[in-house]
N, C-alpha and C positions, 0 to 999 in steps of 0.2 A: 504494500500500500504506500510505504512511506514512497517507492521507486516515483510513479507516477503523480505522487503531488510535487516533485523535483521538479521535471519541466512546467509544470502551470504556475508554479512561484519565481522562475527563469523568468517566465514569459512578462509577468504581473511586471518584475522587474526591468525587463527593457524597455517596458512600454509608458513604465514610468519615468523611464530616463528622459525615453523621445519626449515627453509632455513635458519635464523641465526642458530640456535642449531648447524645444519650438518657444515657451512661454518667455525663456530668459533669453533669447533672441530676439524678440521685438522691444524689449524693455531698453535696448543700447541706444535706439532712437528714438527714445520718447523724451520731452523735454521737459525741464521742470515747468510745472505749471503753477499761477499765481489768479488769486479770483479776479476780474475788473468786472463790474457792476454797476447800476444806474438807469436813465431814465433818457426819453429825449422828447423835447418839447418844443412846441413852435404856438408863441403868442402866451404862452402859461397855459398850454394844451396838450395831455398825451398826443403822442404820433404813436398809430397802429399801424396794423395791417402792412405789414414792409418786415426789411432784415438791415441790419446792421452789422458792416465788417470790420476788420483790421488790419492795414496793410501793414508789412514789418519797413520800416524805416532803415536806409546803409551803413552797414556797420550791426546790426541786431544778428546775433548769432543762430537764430533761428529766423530760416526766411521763406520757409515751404508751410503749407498746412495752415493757409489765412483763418483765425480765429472767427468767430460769425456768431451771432446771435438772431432770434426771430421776437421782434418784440411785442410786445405782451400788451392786453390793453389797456392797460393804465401805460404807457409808454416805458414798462421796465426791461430791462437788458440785462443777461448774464451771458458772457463771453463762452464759448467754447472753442477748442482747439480739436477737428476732426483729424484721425481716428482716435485722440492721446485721452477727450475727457476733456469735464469742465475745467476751464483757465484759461489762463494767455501764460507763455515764455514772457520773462521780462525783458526788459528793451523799450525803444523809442516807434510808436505807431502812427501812423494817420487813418482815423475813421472815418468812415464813408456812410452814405447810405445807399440802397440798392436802388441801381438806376428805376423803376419804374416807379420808385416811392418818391424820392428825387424831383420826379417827372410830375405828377402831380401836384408838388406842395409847390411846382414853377421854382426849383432851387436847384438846377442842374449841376453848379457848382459841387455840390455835398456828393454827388455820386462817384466821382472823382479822385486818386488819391493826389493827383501833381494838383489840385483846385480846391479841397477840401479844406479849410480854418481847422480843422478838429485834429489836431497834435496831441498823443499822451504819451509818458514817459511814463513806463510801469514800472514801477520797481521793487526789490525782492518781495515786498509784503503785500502788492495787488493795488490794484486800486477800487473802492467801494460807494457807491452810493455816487458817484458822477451824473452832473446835473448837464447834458446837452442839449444848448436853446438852439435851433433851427430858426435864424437871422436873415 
């Protein structure tokens, strides 16, 4: 008896290797992530129904994987970084809004990153509760 439970504890065991190997393989490129959070408003108005991005600014050591949010209807934002999980890498950004939201509120500029006013500079501890008026 004991012969035959040898290979199926072999087996248990390489298959648990592969499951570290693949898991601790993706973790080399994940970046740390920091919360940035907040609201965006135009006139002292939630803005819905739209997305809000973040481009990484030259020199930001992470510059793939644009962080994105869909904002909520009270106009709140919470950043994500796709596939890594909620946050942004810290570094210096420009926020955008998503051209067709952009395009309605007649502010083509914000959809933009070379055009966009919205500059943040995250840094190691996130940035939280960000008040952006739509000008």
């Amino acid at each position: 008896m004991a012969a035959s439970t040898q290979p199926r504890s072999i087996l248990h065991m390489q298959a648990l290797m592969v499951a570290v190997l693949v898991t601790s393989a993706g973790c080399a490129d994940r970046p740390n992530l920091v919360p940035v959070t907040g609201t965006v408003t135009v006139k002292g108005q939630p803005v819905t129904a739209g997305s809000v991005a973040l481009h990484p600014g030259e020199g930001n050591a992470h510059q793939k994987d644009n962080p994105s949010s869909l904002l909520q209807t009270d106009g709140a934002f919470t950043f994500k970084t796709y596939p890594h999980g909620e946050g942004v890498p810290p570094g210096r950004y420009t926020m955008t809004l998503d051209p067709a939201l952009a395009g309605r509120l007649k502010m083509a500029q914000y959809a933009r990153p070379d055009t966009s006013p919205w500059k943040l500079d995250v840094p190691a501890g996130g940035l939280r509760d960000l008040k952006m008026e739509v000008r």
